[in-house]
C-alpha positions as CSV (number, residue, x, y, z in Angstrom):
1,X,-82.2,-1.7,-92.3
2,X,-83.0,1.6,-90.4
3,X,-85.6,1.5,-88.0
4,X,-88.1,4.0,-89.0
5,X,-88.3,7.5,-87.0
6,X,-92.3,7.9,-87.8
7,X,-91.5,11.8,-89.3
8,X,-92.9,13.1,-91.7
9,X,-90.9,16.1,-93.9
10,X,-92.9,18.8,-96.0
11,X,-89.9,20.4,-97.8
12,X,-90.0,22.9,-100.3
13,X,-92.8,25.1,-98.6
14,X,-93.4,28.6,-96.9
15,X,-95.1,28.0,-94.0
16,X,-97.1,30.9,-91.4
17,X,-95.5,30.9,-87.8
18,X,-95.1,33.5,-85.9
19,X,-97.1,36.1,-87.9
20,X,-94.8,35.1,-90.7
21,X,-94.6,33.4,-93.8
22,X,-91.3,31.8,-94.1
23,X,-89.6,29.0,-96.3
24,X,-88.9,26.0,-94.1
25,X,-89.7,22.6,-94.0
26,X,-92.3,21.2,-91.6
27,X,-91.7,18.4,-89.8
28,X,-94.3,16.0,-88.2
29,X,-94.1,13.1,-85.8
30,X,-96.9,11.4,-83.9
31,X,-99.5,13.9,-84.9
32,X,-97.5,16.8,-83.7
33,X,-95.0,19.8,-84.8
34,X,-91.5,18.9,-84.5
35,X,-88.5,20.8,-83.6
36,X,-86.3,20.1,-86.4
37,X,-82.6,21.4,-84.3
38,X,-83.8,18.4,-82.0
39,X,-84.2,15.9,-84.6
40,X,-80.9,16.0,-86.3
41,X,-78.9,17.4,-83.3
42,X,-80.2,15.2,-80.8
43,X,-82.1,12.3,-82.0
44,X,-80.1,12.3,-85.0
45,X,-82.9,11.0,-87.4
46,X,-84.0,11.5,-90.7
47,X,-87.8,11.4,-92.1
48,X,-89.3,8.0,-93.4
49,X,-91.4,10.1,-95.9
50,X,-90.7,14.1,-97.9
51,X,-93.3,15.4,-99.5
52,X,-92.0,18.0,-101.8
53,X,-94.7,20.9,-102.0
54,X,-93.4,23.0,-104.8
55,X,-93.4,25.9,-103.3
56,X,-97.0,25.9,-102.0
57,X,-98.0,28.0,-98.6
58,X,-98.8,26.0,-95.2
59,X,-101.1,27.2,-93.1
60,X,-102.6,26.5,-89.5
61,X,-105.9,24.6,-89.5
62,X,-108.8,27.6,-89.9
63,X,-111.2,27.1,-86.8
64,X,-114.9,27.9,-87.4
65,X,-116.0,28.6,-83.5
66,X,-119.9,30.1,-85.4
67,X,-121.1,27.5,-87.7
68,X,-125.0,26.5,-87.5
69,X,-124.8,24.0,-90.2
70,X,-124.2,23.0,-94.0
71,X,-125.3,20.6,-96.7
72,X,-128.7,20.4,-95.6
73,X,-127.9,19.9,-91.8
74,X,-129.2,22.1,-88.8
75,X,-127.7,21.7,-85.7
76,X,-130.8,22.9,-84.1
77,X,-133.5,21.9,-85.9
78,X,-133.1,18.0,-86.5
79,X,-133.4,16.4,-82.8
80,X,-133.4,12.2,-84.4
81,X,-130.6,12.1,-86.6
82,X,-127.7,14.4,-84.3
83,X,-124.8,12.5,-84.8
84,X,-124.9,11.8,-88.4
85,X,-125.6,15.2,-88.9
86,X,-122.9,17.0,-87.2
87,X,-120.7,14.2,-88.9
88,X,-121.8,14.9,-92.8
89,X,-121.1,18.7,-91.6
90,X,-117.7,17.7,-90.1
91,X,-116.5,16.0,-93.5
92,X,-117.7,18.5,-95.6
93,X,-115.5,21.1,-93.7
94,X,-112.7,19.7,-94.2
95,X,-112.8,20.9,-98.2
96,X,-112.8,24.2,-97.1
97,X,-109.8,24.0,-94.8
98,X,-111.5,23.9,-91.3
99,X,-110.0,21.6,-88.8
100,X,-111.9,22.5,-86.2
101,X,-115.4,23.7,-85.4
102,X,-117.9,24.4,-82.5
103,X,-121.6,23.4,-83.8
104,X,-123.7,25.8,-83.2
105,X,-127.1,25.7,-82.2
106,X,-129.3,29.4,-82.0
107,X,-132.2,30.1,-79.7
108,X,-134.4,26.4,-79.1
109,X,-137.3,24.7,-77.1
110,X,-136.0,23.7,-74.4
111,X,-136.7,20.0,-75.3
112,X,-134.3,20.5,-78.4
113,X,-131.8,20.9,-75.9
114,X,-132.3,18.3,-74.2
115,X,-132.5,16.0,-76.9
116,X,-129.7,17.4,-79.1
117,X,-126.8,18.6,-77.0
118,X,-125.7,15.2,-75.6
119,X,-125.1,13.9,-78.7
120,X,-123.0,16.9,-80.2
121,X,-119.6,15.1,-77.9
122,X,-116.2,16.9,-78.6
123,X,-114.0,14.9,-80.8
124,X,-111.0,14.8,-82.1
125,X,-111.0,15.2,-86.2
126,X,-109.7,12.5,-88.8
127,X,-110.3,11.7,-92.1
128,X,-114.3,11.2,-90.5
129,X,-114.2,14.9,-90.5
130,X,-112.9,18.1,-88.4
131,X,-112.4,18.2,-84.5
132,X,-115.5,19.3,-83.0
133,X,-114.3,21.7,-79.8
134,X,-117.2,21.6,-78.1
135,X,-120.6,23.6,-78.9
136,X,-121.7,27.0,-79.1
137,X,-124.9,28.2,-77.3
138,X,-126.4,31.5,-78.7
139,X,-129.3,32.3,-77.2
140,X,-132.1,31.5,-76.2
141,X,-130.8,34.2,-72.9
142,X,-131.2,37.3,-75.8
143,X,-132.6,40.8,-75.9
144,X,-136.1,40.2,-77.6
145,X,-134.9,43.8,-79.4
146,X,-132.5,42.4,-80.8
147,X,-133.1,39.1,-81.5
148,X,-132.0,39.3,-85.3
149,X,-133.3,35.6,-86.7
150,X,-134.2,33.7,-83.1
151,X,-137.8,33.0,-82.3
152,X,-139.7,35.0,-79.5
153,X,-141.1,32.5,-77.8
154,X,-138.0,30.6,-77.1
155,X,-136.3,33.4,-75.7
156,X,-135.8,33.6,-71.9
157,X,-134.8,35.3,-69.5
158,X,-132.0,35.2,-66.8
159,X,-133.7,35.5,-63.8
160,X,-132.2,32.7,-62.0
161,X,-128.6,32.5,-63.1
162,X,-126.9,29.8,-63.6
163,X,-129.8,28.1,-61.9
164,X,-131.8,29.1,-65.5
165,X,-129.3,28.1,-67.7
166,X,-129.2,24.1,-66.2
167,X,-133.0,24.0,-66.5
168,X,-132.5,25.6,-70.1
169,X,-129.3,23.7,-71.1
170,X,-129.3,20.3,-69.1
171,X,-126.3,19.3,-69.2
172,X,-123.5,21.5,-70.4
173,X,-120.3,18.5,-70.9
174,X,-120.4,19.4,-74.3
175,X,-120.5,23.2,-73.9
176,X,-117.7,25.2,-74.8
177,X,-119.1,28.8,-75.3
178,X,-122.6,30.6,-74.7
179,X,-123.3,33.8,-76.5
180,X,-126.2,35.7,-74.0
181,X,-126.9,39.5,-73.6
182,X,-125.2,41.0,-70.6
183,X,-127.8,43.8,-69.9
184,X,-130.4,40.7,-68.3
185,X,-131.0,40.6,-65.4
186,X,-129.0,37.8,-63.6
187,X,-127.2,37.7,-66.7
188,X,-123.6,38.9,-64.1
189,X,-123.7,36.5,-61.8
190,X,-124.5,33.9,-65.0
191,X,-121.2,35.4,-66.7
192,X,-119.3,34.6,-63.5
193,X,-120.4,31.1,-62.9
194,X,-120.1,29.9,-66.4
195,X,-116.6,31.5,-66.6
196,X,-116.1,29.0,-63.4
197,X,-117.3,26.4,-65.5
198,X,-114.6,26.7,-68.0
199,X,-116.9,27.7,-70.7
200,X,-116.4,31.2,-72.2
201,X,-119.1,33.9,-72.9
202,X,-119.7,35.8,-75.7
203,X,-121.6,39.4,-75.5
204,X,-124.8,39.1,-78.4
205,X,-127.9,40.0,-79.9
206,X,-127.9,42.5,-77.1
207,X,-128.8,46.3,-76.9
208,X,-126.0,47.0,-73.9
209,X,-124.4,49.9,-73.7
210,X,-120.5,50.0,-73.4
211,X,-121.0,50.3,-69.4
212,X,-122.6,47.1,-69.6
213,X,-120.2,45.3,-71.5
214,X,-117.7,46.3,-70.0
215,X,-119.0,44.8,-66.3
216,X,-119.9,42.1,-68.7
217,X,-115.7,41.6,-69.4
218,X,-114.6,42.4,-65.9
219,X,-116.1,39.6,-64.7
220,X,-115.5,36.9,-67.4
221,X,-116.7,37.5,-71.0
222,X,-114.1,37.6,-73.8
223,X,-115.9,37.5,-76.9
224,X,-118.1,39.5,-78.8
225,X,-120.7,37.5,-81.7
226,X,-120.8,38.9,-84.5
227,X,-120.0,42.0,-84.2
228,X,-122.2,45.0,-85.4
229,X,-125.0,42.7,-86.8
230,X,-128.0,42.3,-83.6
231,X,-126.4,45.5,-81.7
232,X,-127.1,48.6,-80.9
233,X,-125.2,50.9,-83.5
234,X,-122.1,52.6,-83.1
235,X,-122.7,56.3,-81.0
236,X,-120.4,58.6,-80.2
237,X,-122.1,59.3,-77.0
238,X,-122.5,55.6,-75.8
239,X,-120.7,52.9,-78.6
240,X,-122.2,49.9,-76.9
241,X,-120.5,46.8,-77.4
242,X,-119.0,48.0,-80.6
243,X,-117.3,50.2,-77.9
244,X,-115.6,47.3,-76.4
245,X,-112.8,47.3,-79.2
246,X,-111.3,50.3,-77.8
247,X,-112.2,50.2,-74.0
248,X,-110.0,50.2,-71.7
249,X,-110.7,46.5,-70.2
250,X,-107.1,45.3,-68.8
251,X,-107.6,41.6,-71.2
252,X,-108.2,41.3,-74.8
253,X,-111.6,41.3,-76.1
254,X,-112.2,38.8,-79.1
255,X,-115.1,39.0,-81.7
256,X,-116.6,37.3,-84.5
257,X,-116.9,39.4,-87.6
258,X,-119.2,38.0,-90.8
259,X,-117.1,38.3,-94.2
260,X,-119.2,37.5,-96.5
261,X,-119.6,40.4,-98.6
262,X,-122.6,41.1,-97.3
263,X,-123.5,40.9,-93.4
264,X,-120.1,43.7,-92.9
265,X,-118.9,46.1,-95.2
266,X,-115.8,46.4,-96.3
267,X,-115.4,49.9,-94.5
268,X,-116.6,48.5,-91.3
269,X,-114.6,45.2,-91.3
270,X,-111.3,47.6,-91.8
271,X,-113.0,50.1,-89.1
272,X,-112.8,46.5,-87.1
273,X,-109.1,45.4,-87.9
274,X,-107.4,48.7,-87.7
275,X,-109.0,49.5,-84.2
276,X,-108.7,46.5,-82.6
277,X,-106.4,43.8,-84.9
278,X,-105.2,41.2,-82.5
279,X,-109.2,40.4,-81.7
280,X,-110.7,39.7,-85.1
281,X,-111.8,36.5,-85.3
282,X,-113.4,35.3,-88.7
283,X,-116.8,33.3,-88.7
284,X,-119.1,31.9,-91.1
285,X,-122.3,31.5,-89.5
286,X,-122.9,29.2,-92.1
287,X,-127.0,27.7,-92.0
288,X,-128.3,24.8,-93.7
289,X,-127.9,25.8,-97.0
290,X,-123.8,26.4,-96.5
291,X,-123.0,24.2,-100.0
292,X,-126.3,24.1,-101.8
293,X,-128.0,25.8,-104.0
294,X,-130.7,28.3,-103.4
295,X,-134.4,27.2,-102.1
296,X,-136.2,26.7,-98.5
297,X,-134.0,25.8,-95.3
298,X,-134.0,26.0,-91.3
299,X,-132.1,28.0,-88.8
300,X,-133.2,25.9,-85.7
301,X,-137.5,26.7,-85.6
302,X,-136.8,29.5,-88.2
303,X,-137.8,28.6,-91.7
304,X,-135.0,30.2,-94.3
305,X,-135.4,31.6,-97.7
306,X,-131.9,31.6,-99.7
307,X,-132.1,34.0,-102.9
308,X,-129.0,34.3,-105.0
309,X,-127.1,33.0,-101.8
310,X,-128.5,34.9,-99.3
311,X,-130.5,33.5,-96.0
312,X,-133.4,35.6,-95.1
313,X,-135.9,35.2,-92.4
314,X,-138.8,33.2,-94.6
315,X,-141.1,36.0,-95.8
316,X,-139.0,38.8,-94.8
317,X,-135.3,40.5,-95.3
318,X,-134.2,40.0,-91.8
319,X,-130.5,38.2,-92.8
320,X,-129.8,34.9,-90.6
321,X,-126.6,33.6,-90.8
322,X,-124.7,32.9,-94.5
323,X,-124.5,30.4,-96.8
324,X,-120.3,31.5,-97.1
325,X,-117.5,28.9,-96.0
326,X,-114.5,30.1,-93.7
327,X,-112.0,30.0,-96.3
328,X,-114.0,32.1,-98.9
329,X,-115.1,34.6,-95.9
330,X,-110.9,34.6,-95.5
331,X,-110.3,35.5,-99.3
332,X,-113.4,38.3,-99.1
333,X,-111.7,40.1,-95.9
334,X,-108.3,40.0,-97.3
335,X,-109.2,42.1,-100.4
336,X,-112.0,44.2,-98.7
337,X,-109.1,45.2,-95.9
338,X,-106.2,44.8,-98.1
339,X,-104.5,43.9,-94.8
340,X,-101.3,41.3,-95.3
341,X,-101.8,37.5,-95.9
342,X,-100.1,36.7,-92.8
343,X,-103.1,38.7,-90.6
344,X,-105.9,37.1,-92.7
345,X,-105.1,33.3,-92.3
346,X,-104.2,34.4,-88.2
347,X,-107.8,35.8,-88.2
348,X,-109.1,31.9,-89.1
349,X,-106.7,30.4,-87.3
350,X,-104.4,32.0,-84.4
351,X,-107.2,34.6,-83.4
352,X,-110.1,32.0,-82.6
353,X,-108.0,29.8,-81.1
354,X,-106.7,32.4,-78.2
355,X,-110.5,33.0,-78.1
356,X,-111.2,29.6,-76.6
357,X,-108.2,29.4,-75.0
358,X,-106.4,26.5,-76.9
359,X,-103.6,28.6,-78.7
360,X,-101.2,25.9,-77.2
361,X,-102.2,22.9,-79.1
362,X,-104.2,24.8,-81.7
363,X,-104.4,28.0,-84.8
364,X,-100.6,27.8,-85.0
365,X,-97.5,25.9,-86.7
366,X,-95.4,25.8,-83.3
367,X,-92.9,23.0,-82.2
368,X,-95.5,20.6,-80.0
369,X,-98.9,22.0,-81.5
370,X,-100.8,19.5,-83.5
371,X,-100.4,19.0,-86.5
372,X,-103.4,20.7,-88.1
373,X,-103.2,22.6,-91.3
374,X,-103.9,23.9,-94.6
375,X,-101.8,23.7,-97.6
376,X,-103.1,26.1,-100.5
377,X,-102.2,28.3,-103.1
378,X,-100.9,31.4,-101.9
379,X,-101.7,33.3,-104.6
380,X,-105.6,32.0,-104.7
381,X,-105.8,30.5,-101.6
382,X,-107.7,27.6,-102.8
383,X,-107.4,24.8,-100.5
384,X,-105.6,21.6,-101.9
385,X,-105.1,19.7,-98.8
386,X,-106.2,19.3,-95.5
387,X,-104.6,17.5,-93.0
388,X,-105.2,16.9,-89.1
389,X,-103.1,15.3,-86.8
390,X,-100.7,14.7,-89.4
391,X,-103.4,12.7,-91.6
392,X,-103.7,13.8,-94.8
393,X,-107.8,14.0,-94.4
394,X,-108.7,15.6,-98.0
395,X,-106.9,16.1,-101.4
396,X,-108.3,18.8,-104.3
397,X,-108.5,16.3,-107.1
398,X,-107.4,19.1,-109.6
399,X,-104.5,19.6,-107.5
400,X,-103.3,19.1,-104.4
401,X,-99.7,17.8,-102.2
């Protein structure tokens, strides 16, 4: 009797590597990519398991690095209950393709910080749910101007540094990226120290000029949140941070872009991938009401009315956040942009994870990367299973591999 090699074989599929969709098998060992040449040249093994996929596509795990919540749950707002809250949102994700996420909490008392962040830990994903990479800070260190949905009096200021942010914050262990405004004062040296830390900054819910962002970059930001939504507009004479897709910083800016058929037009998200392609990165900014149906929610203090699937400031028709998932935002910018299937999935996947930083291990179908992906229609790009570390983690019960 052979002893068995613990590889798994996914034959009969295209897969996406390498900005390419190509028909090769995929080959998985210990929750990782293997190199096929060294299996049979070397090792000289075969697979205890093929899966034939019948000509379905494989694609790398989408990554959600803007998600405030779903199916009921706010990460902000619900201080008692964190950890089974972040998990129900964790398992629902994995439906919709997302492997990995950074829960999200907006502008806060300070006591909600206090109270919730310890208990959002980063974990790896299973069949409990996807891999939570750490959590994503926006606010409350915002331009009252432009403070879109967030509350004015949690909003502070920056007057201390990183000094502020600790007292803000408490501890930041289970911090992986803090969207402030740049123009603040103390807001450089803040950039700087967090960028120290390890924990990357995103430029939002700011009125900066391009000038600004630009010191902003220079001396550590790399991302932009949501781009064109809480920002000064686009002008000729000064583009702000909208600027910042065609500056002439020596790295590559990343930024979030809403596509959800409503927060972005289609004209501006193909203004957005045509000027600055390789830094598109596709998030939901899904709130509570991400996989319910229409009625009274919370983004953090913020009470939420969703009408025919859109989240409005209660009372109001200030927009806060969506109620879309990652992989329909993916299927909405793909035919507003018409841009190529290969670019679309990289936006979800590739893109966000060169944003945090992780593009060895993660948002790719390389030879050692884990073994996080999608495997969907390619026509429809329905999801029909998800699978993390080599664990088949959901099946479509219609019909899936």
């Amino acid at each position: 009797m052979k002893a068995k090699s613990g590889l798994t074989r996914f034959h009969n599929c295209f897969i996406l590597r390498d900005s390419a969709i190509i028909k090769e098998d995929l080959w998985i060992r210990n929750g990782k990519i293997e190199n096929p040449e060294h299996i049979f040249y070397v090792e000289q093994l075969e697979a205890d398991e093929t899966i034939n996929c019948e000509s379905l596509l494989i694609s790398p795990g989408f990554i959600d690095i803007q998600i405030n919540g779903g199916w009921g749950i706010d990460f902000s707002y619900d201080s008692e209950n964190v950890e089974d809250g972040v998990h129900k949102v964790a398992q629902n994700l994995l439906s919709h393709g997302v492997t990995s996420f950074c829960p999200t909490m907006v502008t806060s008392d300070k006591e909600k910080y206090k109270k919730i962040l310890p208990h959002i830990k980063k974990s790896p994903g299973g069949k409990h749910g996807a891999t939570i990479l750490g959590v994503h800070l926006e606010g409350p260190f915002i331009n009252i101007e432009k403070k879109g949905a967030h509350m004015d009096q949690y909003i502070k200021s920056l007057d201390k540094g990183i000094d502020t942010i600790n007292e803000i914050y408490g501890s930041l262990d289970n911090v992986v990226m803090v969207t402030l405004a740049p123009e603040l004062p103390g807001a450089t040296q803040a950039i700087k120290d967090l960028t120290k830390l390890g924990i990357k900054v995103a430029l939002g819910h700011s009125a900066a000029s391009l000038a600004q962002g630009e010191e902003a970059i220079k001396n550590g930001a790399n991302l932009i949140t949501h781009l064109f939504n809480a920002m000064l507009p686009f002008h000729h004479r000064d583009p702000g941070l909208v600027g910042l897709l065609a500056s002439t910083t020596n790295k590559q800016v990343y930024y979030g872009i809403i596509s959800d058929g409503l927060h972005t037009h289609p004209a501006a998200l193909r203004i957005a991938c045509r000027t600055n392609p390789a830094g598109l990165v596709l998030v939901s900014d899904a709130v509570a009401a991400q996989g319910l149906a229409d009625g009274n929610y919370h983004i953090g203090p913020q009470r939420v009315t969703v009408q025919g699937g859109k989240a409005y400031v209660e009372g109001t028709k200030t927009l806060c956040g969506s109620t879309a998932n990652l992989d329909e935002c993916v299927r909405t910018f793909k035919e507003a942009t018409d841009c190529t299937l290969e670019y679309a999935l990289e936006t979800a996947t590739l893109h966000p994870a060169r944003a945090l930083g992780i593009e060895h291990r993660k948002g790719n179908l390389n030879f050692g990367s884990d073994a996080d992906f999608v495997v969907m229609h390619p026509k429809t790009l329905k999801v029909l299973s998800t699978w993390i570390a080599g664990e088949c983690v959901y099946k479509c019960q219609s019909n899936g591999v």
